[in-house]
Residue frames as qw, qx, qy, qz and C-alpha x, y, z in Angstrom:
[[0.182, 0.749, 0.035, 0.636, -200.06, -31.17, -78.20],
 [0.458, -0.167, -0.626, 0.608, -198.57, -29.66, -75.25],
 [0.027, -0.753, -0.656, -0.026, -200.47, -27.60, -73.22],
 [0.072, -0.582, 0.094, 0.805, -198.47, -24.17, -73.29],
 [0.010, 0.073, -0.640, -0.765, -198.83, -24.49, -77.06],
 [0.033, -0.598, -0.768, -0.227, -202.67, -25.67, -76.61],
 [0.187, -0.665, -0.392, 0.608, -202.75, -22.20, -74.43],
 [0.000, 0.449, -0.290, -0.846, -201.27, -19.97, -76.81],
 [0.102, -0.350, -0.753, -0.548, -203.60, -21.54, -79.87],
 [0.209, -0.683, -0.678, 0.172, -206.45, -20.73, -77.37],
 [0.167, -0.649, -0.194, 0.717, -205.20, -17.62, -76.44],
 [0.034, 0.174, -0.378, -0.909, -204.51, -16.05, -80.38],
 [0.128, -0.493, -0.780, -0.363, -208.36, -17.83, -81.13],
 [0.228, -0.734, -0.613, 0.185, -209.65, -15.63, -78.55],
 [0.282, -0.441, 0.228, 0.821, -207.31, -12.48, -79.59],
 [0.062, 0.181, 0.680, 0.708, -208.66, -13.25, -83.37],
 [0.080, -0.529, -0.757, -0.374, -212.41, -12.99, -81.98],
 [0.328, -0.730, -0.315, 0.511, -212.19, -10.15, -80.08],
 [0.101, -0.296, 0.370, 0.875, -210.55, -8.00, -82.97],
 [0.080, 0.229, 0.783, 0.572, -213.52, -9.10, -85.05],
 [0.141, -0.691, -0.691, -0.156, -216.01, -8.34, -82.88],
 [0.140, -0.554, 0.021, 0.820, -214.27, -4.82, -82.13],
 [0.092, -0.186, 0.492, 0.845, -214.58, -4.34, -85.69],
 [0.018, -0.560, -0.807, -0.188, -217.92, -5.18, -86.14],
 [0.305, -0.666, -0.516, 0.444, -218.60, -3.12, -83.51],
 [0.074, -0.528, 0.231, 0.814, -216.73, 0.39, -84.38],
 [0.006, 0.235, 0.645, 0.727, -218.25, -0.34, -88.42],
 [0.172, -0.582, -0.757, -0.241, -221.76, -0.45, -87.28],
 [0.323, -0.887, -0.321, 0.077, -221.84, 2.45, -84.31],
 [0.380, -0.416, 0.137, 0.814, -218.91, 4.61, -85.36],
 [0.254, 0.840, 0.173, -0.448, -219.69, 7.76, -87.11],
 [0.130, -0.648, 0.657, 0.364, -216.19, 7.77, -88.77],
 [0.675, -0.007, 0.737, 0.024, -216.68, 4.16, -89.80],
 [0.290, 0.349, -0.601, -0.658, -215.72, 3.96, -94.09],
 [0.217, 0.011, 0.976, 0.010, -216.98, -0.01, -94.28],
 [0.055, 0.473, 0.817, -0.324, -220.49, 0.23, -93.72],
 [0.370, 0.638, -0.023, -0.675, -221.23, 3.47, -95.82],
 [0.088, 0.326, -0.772, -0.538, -219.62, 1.57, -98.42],
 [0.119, 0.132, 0.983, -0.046, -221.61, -1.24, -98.02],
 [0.239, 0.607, 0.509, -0.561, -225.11, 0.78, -97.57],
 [0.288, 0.557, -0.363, -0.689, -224.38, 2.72, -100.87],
 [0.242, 0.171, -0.727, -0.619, -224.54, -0.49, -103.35],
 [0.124, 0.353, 0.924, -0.074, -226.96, -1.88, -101.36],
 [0.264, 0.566, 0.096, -0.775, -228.91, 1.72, -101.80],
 [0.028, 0.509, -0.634, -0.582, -227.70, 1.19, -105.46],
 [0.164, 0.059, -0.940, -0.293, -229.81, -1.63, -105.92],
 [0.285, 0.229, 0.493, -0.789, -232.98, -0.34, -104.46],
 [0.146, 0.373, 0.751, 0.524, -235.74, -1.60, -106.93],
 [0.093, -0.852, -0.434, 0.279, -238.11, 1.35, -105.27],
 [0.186, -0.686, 0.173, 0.682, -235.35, 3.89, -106.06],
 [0.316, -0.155, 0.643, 0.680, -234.96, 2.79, -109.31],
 [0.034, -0.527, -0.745, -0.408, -238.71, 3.22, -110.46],
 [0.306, -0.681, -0.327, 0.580, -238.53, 6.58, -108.80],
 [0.360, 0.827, 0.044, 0.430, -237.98, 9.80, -110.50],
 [0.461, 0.234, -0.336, 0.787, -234.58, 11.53, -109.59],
 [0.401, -0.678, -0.391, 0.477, -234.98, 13.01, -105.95],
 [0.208, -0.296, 0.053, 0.931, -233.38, 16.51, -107.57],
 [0.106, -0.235, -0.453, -0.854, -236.37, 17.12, -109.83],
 [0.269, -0.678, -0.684, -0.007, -238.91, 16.44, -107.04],
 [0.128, -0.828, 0.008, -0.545, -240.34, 20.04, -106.29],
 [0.691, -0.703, -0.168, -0.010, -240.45, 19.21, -102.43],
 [0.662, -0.329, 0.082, 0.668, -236.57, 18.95, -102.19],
 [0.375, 0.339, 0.053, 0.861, -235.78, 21.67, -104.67],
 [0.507, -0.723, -0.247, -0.399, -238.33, 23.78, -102.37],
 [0.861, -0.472, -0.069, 0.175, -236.28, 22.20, -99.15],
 [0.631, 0.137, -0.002, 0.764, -233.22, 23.86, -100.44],
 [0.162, 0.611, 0.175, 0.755, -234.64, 26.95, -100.23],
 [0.480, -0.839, -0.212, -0.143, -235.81, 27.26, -96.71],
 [0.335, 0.400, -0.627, 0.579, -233.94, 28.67, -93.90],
 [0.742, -0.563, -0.356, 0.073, -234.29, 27.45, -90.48],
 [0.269, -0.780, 0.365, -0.430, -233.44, 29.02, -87.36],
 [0.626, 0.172, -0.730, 0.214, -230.45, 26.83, -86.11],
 [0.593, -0.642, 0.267, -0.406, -230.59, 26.14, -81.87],
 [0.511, 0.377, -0.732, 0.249, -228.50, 23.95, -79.81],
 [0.768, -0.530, 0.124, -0.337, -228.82, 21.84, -76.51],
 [0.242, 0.589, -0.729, 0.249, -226.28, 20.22, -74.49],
 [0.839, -0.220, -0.495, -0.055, -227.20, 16.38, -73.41],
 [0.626, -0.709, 0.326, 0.002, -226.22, 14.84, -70.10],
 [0.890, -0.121, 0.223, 0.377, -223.05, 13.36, -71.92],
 [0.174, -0.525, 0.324, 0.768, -221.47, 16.99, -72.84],
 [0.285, 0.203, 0.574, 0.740, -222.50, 16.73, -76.41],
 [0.234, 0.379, 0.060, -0.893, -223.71, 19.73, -78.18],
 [0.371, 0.367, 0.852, -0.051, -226.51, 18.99, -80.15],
 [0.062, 0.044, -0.454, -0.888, -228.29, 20.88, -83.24],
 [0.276, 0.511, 0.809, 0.087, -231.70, 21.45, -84.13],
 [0.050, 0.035, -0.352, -0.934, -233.37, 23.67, -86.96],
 [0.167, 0.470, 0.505, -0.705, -236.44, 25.20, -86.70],
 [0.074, 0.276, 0.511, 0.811, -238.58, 25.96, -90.04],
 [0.342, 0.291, 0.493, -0.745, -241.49, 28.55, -88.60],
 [0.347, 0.564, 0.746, 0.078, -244.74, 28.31, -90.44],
 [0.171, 0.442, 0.404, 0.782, -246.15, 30.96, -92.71],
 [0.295, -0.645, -0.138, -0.691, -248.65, 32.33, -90.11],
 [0.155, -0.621, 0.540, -0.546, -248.52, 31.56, -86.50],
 [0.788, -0.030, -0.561, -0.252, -249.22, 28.21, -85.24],
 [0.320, -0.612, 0.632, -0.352, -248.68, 26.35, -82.16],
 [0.966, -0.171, 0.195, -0.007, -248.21, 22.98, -83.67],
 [0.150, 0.624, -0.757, -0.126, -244.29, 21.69, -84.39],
 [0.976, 0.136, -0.162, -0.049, -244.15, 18.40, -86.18],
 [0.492, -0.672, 0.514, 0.207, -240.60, 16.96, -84.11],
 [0.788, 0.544, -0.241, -0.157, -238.50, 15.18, -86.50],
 [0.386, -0.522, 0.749, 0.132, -235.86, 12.29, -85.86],
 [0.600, 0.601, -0.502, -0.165, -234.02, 11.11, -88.68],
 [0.978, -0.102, -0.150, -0.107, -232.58, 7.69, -89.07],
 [0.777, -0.487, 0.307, 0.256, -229.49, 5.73, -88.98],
 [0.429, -0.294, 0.341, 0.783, -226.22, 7.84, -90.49],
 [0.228, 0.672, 0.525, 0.470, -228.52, 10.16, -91.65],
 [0.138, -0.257, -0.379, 0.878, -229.25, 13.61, -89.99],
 [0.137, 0.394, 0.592, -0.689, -232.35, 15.68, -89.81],
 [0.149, 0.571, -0.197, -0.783, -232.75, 17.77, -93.21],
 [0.163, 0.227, -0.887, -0.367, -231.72, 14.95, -95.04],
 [0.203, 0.206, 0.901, -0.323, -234.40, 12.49, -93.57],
 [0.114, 0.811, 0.496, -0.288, -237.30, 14.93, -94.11],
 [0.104, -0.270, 0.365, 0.885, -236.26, 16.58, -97.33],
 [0.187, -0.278, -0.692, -0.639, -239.61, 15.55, -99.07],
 [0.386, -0.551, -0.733, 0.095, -241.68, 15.21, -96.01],
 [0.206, -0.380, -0.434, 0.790, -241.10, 18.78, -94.67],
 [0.163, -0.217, -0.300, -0.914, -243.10, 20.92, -97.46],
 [0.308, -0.429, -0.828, -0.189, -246.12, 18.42, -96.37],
 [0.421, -0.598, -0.557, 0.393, -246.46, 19.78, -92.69],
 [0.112, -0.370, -0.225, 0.894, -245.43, 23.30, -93.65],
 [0.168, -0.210, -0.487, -0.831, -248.50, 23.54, -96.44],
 [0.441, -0.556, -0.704, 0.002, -250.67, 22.32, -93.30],
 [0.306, -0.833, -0.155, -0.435, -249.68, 25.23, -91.61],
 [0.659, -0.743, 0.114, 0.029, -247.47, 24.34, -88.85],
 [0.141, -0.827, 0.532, 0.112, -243.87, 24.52, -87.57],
 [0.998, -0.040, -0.050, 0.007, -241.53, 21.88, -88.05],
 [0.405, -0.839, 0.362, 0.022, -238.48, 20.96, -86.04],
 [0.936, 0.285, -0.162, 0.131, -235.62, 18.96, -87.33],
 [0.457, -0.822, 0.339, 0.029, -232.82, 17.69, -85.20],
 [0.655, 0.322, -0.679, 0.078, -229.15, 15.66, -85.77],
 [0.859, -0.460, -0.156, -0.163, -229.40, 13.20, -83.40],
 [0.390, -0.766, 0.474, 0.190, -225.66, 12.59, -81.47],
 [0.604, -0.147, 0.692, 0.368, -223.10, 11.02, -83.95],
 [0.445, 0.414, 0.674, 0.420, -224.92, 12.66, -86.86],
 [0.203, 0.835, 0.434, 0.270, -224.80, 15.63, -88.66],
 [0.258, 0.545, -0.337, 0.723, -223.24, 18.83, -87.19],
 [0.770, -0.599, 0.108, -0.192, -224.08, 17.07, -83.26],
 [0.231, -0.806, 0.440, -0.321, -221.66, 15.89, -81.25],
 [0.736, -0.190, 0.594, -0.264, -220.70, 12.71, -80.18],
 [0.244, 0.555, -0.747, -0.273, -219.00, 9.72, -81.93],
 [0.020, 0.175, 0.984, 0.034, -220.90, 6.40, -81.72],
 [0.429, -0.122, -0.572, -0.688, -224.38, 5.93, -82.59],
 [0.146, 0.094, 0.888, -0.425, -226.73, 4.82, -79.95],
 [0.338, -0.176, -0.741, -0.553, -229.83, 3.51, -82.31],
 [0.394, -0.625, -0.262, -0.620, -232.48, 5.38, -79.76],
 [0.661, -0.469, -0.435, 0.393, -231.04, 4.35, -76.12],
 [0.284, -0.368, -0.216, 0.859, -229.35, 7.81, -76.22],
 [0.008, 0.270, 0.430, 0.862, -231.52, 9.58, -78.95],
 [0.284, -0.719, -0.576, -0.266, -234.73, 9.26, -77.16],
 [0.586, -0.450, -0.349, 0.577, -233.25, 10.54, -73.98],
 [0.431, -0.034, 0.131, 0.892, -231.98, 13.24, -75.90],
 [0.068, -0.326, -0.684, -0.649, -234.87, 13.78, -77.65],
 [0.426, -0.698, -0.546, 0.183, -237.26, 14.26, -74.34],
 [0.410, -0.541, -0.095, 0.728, -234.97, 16.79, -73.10],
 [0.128, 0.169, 0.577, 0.789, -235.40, 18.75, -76.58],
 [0.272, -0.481, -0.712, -0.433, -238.89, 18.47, -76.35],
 [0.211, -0.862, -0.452, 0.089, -238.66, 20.31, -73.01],
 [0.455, -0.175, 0.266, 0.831, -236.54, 22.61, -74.80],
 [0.111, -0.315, -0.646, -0.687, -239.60, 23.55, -77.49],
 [0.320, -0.551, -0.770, 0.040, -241.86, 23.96, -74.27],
 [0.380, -0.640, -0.300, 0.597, -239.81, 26.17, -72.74],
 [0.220, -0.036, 0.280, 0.934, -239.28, 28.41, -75.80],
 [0.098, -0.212, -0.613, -0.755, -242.29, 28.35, -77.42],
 [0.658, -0.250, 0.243, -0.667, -244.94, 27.45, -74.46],
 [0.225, -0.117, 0.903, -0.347, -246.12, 25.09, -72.54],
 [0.628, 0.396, 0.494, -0.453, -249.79, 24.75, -74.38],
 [0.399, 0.495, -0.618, -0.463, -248.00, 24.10, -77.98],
 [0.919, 0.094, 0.242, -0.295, -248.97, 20.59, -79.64],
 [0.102, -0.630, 0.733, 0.236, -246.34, 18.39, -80.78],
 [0.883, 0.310, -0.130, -0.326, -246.42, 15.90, -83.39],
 [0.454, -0.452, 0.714, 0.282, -243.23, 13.05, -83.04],
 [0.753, 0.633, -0.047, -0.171, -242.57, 11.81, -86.31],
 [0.117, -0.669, 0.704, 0.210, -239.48, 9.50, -86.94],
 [0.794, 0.456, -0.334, -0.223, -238.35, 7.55, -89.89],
 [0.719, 0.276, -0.527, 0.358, -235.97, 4.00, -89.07],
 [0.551, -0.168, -0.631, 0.520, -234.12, 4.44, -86.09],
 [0.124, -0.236, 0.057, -0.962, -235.83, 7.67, -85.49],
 [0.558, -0.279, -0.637, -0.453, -238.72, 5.67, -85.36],
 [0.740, -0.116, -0.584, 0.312, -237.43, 3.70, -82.81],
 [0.141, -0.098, -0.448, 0.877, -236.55, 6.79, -80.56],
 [0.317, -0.160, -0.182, -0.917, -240.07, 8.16, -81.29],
 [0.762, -0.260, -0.501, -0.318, -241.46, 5.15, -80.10],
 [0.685, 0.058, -0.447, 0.573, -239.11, 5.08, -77.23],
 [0.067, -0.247, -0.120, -0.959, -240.60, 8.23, -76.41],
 [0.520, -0.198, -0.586, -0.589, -243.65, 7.33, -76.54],
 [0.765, -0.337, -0.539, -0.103, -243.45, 5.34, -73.78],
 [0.312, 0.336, -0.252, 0.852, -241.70, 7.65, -71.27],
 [0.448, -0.641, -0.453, 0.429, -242.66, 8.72, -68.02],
 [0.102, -0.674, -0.153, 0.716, -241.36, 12.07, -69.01],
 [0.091, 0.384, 0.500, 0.771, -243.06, 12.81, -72.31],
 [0.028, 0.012, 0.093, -0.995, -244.60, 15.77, -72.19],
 [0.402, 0.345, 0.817, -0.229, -248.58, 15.67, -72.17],
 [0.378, 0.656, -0.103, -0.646, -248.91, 18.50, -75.13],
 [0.193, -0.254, 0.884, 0.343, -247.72, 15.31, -77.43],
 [0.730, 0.231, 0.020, -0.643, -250.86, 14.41, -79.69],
 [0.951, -0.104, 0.283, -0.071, -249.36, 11.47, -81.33],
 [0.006, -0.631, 0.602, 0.490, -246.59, 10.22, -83.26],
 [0.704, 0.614, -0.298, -0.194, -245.60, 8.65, -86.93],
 [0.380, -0.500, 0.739, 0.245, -243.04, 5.67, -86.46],
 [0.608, 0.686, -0.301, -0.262, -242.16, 5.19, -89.82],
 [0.877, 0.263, -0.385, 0.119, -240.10, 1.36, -90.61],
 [0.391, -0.658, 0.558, -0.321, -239.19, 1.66, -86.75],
 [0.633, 0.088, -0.769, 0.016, -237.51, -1.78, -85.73],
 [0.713, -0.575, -0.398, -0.047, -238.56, -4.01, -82.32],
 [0.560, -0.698, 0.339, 0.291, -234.90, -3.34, -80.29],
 [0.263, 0.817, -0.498, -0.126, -231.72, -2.89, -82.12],
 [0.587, -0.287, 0.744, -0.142, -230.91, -6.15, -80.67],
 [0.701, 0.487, 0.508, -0.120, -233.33, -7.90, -83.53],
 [0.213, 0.894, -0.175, -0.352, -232.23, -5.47, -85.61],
 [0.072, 0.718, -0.681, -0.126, -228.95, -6.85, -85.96],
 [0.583, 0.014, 0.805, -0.108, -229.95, -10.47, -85.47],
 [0.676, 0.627, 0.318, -0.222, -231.66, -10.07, -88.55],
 [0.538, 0.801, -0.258, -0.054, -229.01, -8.28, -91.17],
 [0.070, 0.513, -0.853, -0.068, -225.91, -10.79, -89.90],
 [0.873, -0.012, 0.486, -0.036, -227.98, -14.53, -89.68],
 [0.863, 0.429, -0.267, -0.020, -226.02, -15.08, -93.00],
 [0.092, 0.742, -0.624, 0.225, -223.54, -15.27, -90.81],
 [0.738, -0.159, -0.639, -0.148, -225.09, -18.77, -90.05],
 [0.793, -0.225, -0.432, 0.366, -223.33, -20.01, -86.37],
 [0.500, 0.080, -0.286, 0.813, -221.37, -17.16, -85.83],
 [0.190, -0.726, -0.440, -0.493, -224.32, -15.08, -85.58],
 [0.586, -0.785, -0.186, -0.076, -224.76, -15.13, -82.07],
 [0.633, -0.187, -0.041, 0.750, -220.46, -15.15, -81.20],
 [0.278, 0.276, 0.103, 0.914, -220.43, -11.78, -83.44],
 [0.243, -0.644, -0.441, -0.576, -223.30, -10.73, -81.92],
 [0.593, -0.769, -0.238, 0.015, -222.66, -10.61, -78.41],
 [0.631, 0.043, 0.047, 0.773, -219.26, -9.85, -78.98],
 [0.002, 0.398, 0.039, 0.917, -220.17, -6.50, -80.34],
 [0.360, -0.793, -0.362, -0.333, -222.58, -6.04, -77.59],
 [0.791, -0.244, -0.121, 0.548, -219.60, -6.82, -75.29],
 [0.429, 0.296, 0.231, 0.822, -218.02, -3.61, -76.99],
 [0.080, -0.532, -0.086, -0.839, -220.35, -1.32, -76.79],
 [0.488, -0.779, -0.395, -0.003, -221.57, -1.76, -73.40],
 [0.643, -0.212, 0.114, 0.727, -217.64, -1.10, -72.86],
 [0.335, 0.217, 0.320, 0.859, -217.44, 1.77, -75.26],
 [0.206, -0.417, -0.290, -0.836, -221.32, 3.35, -75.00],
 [0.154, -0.146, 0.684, -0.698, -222.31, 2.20, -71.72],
 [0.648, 0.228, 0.263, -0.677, -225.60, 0.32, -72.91],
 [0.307, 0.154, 0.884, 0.318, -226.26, -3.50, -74.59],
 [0.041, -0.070, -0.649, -0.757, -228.06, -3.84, -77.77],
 [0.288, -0.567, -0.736, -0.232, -231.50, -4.90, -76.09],
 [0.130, -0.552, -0.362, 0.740, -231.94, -2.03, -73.36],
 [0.219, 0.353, -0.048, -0.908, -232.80, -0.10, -76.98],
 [0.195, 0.273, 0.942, -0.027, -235.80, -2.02, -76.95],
 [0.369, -0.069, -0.045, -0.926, -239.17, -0.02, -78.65],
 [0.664, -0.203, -0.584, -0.420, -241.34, -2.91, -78.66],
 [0.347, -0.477, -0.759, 0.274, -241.37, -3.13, -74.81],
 [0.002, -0.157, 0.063, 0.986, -241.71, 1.28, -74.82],
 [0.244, -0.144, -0.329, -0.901, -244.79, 0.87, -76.81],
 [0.452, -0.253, -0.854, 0.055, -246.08, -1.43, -74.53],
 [0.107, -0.495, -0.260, 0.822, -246.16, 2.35, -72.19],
 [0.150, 0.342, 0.322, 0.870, -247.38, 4.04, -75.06],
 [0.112, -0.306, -0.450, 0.832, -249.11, 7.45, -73.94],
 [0.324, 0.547, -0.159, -0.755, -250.13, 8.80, -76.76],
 [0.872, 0.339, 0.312, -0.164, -252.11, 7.43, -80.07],
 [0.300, -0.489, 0.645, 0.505, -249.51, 5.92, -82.87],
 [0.898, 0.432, 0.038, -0.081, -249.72, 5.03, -86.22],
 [0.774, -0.388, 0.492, 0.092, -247.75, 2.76, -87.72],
 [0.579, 0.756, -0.189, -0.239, -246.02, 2.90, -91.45],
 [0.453, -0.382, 0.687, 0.421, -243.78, 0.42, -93.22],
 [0.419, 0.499, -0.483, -0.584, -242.87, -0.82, -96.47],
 [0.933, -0.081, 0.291, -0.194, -243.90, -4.63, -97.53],
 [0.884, 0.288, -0.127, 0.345, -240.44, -5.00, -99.46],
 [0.239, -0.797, 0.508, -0.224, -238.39, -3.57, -96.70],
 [0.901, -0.022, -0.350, 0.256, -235.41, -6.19, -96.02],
 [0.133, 0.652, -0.476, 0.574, -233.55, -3.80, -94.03],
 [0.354, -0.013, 0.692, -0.629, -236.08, -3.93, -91.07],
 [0.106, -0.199, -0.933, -0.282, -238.19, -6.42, -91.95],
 [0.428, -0.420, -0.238, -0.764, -242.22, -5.52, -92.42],
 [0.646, -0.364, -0.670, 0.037, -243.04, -8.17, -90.07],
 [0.437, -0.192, -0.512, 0.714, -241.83, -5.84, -87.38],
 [0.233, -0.204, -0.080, -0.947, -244.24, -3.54, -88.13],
 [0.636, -0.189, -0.575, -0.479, -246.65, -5.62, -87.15],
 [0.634, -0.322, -0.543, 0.446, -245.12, -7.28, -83.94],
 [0.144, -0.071, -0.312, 0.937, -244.72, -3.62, -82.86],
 [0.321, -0.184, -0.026, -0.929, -248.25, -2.74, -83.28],
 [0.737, -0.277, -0.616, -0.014, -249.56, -6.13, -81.80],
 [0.612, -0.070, -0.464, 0.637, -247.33, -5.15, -78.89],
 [0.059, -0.077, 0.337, -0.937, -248.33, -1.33, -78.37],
 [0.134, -0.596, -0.695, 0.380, -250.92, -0.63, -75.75],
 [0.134, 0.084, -0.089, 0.983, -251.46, 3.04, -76.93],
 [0.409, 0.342, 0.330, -0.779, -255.05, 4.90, -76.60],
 [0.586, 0.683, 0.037, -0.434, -255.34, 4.73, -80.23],
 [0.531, -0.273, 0.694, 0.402, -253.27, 2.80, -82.71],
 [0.761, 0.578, -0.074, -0.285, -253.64, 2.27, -86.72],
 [0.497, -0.155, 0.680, 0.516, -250.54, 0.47, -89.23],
 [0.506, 0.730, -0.117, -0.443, -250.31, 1.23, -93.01],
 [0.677, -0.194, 0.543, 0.457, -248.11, -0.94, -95.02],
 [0.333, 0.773, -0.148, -0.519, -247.10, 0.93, -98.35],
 [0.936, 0.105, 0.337, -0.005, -246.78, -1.45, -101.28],
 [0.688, 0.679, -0.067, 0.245, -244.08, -1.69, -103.34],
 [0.221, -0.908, 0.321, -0.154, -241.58, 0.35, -100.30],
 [0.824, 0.051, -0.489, 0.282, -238.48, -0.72, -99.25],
 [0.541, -0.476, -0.512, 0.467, -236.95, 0.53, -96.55],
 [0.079, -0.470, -0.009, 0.879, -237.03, 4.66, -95.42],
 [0.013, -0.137, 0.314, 0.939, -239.14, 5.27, -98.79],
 [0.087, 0.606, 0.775, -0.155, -242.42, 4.47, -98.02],
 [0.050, 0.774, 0.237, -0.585, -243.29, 8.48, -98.54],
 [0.234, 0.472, -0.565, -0.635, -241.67, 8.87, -102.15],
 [0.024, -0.026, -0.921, -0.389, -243.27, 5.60, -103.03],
 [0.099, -0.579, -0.809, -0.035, -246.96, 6.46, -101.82],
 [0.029, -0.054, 0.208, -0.976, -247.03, 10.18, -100.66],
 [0.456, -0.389, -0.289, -0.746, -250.84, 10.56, -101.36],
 [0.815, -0.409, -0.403, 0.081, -251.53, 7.10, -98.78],
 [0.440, -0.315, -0.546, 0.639, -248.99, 7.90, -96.05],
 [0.009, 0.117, -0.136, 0.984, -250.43, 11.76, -96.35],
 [0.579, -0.461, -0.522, -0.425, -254.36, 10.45, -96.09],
 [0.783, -0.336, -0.521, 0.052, -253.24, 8.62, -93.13],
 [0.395, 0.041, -0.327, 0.858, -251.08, 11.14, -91.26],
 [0.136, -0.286, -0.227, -0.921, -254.04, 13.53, -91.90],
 [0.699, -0.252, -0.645, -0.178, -256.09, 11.01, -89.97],
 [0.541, -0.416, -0.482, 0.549, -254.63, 11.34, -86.80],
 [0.183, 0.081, -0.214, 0.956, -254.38, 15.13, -87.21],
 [0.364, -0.367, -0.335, -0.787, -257.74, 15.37, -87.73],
 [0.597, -0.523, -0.519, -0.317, -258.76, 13.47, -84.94],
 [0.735, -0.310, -0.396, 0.455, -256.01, 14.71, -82.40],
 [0.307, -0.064, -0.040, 0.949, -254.85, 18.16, -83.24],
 [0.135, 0.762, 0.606, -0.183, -257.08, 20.48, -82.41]]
């Protein structure tokens, strides 16, 4: 073979794997992206948790959740995007706010449509934000808690400055929320009014993350994988492992509990576990909710994750 002709074969092989791993890339951390919803839906679709559920529209909590109104507020990140977050006050005055960050292509309301009645029959406020790329925020790629936490800090002295500086704050995030909540956690500028937080089926680093849900991709694993990291450092300015929680919780400040499902395959349980081996907090605990797969640990156990939430309030909130 000659060696212009071995060039060009070289060159369109390296043309072909660069378009793929663009495309990975834009499915998985575009907002826009059609591929990946598709996909998510039949895997949804085949949820054996969902399916031994009762319909989400007859559960009181959501038809309740429709009915509130929240006071809407906005905050502008350091990357120009405008941001959202909704406010539900308590019934009588309070000066705790449970924070809320919602997962991946999800957005605040949604996330915590069953889980908000809980915290407002306890009495207290609860905030619920769309993280950038989701919901009626700003911002067009997904950054699975490298920009959310960031974001999320700044918020939080957003809620300090409205509301005071001696208010108690619960974090509470579900999936990649988690992940920023745990990400948080370990922060140099979390606030000290923080009592603890709730990472719910958080994964170790988005890195793993993704190692995990392409290995059928046998070999190519790692090619498609660094490829798209390639991409988005290019595109979002940050590689997959820099949104690391499981070296964050190693900082943790504040006490954490831990919550997964034991038939999660999204994020595998096992990461529940390596994250709570891993965090250093004051105080620590882990639940594992049988039967859960991923994000529905709370519709499959309410009474257990609400025992165990109660736990920490009691021994943190004062």
């Amino acid at each position: 073979m000659k060696l212009s002709t071995v060039a060009k074969t070289a060159a369109a092989a390296a043309g072909i794997y660069g378009a793929a791993c663009y495309i990975v890339f834009n499915e998985v951390m575009n907002r826009d992206a059609k591929l990946f919803g598709k996909i998510a839906g039949k895997v949804d679709a085949k949820s054996e948790t969902a399916a031994k559920l009762p319909p989400e529209s007859e559960d009181e909590r959501r038809i309740w959740m429709d009915k509130q109104e929240f006071e809407e507020y906005s905050l502008v990140n350091d990357r120009g995007q405008t941001l959202r977050g909704y406010l539900l006050k308590a019934d009588k005055p309070s000066d705790v706010y449970v924070f809320g960050s919602h997962g991946y292509r999800c957005n605040g309301k949604t996330e915590f449509r069953l889980m908000t009645k809980f915290y407002h029959d306890l009495g207290y406020n609860v905030f619920l934000v769309d993280h950038q790329a989701a919901g009626q925020s700003e911002g067009k790629f997904i950054g699975f808690g490298y920009y959310e936490h960031k974001d999320c800090l700044k918020w939080l002295k957003f809620l300090t400055g409205e509301f005071g500086e001696d208010i108690q704050i619960i974090l509470h995030g579900v999936s990649m929320g988690s992940a920023t909540v745990m990400m948080m956690s370990g922060s140099d500028e979390l606030p000290e009014n923080v009592k603890f937080t709730v990472a719910d089926c958080g994964y170790t680093s988005a890195w793993h993350e993704f190692e995990h849900n392409i290995s059928f991709l046998g070999k190519a694993e790692y090619l498609v994988l660094y490829g798209s990291d390639f991409f988005n450092k290019i595109v979002s300015g940050y590689h997959f492992k820099e949104a690391d929680p499981i070296e964050c919780v190693k900082r943790a400040k504040v006490p954490m509990l831990f919550i997964h499902g034991d038939a999660d395959g999204f994020v595998p349980t096992r990461m529940c576990g390596e994250l709570y081996d891993a965090c250093n907090a004051p105080y620590k605990d882990m639940v594992l909710i049988k039967g859960a797969d991923h994000a529905r640990s709370y519709p499959t156990d309410s009474q257990t994750y609400e025992a165990k939430v109660k736990e920490f309030i009691d021994k943190f909130v004062k």
